[in-house]
GUPA-24043 format. One record per residue: x, y, z of N, C-alpha, C in turn; residue in three letters. Coordinates in steps of 0.05 Angstrom, whole numbers, plus 5000, padded with zeros to 4 digits. Example, Ala and Ser with C-alpha at 12.3 -4.5 7.8 and 13.67 -1.06 7.14 Angstrom:
<atoms>
526448865156524649105156526449345156Ala
525749555142527349795143525850015157Ser
</atoms>
This chain:
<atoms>
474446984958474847154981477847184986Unk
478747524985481347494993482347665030Unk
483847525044484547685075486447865065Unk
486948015077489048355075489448235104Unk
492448365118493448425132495348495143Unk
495848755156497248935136499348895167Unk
502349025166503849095188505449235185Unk
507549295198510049495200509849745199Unk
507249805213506950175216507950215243Unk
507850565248509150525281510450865272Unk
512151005290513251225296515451295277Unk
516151455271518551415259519451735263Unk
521551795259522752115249522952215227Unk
522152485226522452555198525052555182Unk
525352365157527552295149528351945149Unk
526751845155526851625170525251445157Unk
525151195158524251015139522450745151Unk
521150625137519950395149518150275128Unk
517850005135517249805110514549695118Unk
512449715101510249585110509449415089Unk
508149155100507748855101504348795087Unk
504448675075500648645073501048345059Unk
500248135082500247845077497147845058Unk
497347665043494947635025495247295018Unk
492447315030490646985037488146935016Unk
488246775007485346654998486446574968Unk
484146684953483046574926485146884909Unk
486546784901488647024876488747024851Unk
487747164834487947114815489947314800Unk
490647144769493547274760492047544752Unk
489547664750488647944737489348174766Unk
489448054788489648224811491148424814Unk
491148624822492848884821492848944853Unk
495448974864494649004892496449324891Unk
494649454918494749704922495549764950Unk
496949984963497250224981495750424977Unk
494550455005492250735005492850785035Unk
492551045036492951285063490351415075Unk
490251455094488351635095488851835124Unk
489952045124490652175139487552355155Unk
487052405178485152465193483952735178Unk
481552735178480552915163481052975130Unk
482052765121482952735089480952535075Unk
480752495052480052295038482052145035Unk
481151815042483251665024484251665000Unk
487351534986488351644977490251494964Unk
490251294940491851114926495251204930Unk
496251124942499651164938501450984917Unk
500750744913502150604897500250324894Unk
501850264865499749954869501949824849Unk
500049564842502449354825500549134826Unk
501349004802500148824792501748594794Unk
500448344804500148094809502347954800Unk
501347924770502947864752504348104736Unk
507348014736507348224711508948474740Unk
509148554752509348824765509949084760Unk
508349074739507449414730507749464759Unk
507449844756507249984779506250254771Unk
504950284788503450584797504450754819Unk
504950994819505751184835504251444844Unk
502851474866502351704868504951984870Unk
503652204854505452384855506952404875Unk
505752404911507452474930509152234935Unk
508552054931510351734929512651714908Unk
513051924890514251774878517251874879Unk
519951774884522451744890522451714921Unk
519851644938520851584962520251354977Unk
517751194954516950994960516850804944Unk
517450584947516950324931515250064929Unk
513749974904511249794927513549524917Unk
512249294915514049074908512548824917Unk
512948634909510548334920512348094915Unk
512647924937513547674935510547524929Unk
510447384904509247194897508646914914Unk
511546824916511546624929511246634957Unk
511646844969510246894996508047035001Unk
506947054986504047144975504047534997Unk
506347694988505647945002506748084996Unk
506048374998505948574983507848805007Unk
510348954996511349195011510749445003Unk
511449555018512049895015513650025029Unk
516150005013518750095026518150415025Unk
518050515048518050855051519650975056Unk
521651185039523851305049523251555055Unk
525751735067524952015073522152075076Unk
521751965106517952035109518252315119Unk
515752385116515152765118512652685137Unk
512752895159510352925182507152845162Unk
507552955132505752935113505152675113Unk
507052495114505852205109504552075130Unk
504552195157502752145177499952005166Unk
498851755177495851665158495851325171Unk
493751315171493251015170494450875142Unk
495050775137495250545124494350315105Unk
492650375085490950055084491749905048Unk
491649625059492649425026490249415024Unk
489949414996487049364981488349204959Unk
485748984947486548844922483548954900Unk
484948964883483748984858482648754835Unk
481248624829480248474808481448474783Unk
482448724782484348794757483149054742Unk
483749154716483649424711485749614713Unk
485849764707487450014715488550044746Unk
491450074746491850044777490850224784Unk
490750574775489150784793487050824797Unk
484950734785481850724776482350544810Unk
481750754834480950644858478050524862Unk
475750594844473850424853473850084846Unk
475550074838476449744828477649604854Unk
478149704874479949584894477649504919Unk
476749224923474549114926475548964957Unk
477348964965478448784987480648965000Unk
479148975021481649155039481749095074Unk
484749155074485249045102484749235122Unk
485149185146484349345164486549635173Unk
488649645161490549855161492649885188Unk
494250065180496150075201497950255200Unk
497350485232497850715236500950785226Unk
501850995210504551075207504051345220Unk
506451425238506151735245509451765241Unk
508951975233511552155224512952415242Unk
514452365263514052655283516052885257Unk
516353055265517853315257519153355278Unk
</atoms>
């Protein structure tokens, strides 16, 4: 069993930046791939980045990529997502999901997820 719990969402301006947090508890194993997913109101959720356990490969969604970064302290068992130049677009909940392993984008693999956390982006 693994806990997600995710933080550092909140308001920001367009242009403007903020770092979100996803502490990860329990049972880890080195095949795990941990992930960022969005889901903006009336959207389908929506893989933004992920990274693996061991090893930190990385995955980028197209709109993520030169503005966001994922990254994981091991030894503090947690996972970021440094967000730069946010766009009203990145408005969305928030949520860490962990993966069993596989392919980081193959989203039906991501089996553990936290409860998320609101980013809004004004313009």
């Amino acid at each position: 069993q693994v806990q997600l719990v995710e933080s550092g969402g909140g308001l920001v301006q367009a242009g403007g930046s903020l770092r979100l947090s996803c502490a990860v508890s329990g049972r880890i194993y080195s095949s795990y791939v941990m992930g960022w997913f969005r889901q903006a109101p009336g959207k389908e959720r929506e893989l933004v980045a992920a990274i693996t356990w061991i090893g930190g490969s990385t995955y980028y969604a197209d709109s993520a990529k030169g503005r966001f970064t994922i990254s994981r302290d091991n030894a503090d068992n947690t996972v970021y997502l440094q967000m730069n130049s946010l766009k009203p677009e990145d408005t969305a909940v928030y949520y860490c999901a962990a993966s069993l392993g596989g392919h980081l984008a193959v989203t039906r693999n991501y089996y553990y997820w936290g409860q998320g956390t609101q980013v809004t982006v004004s313009s």
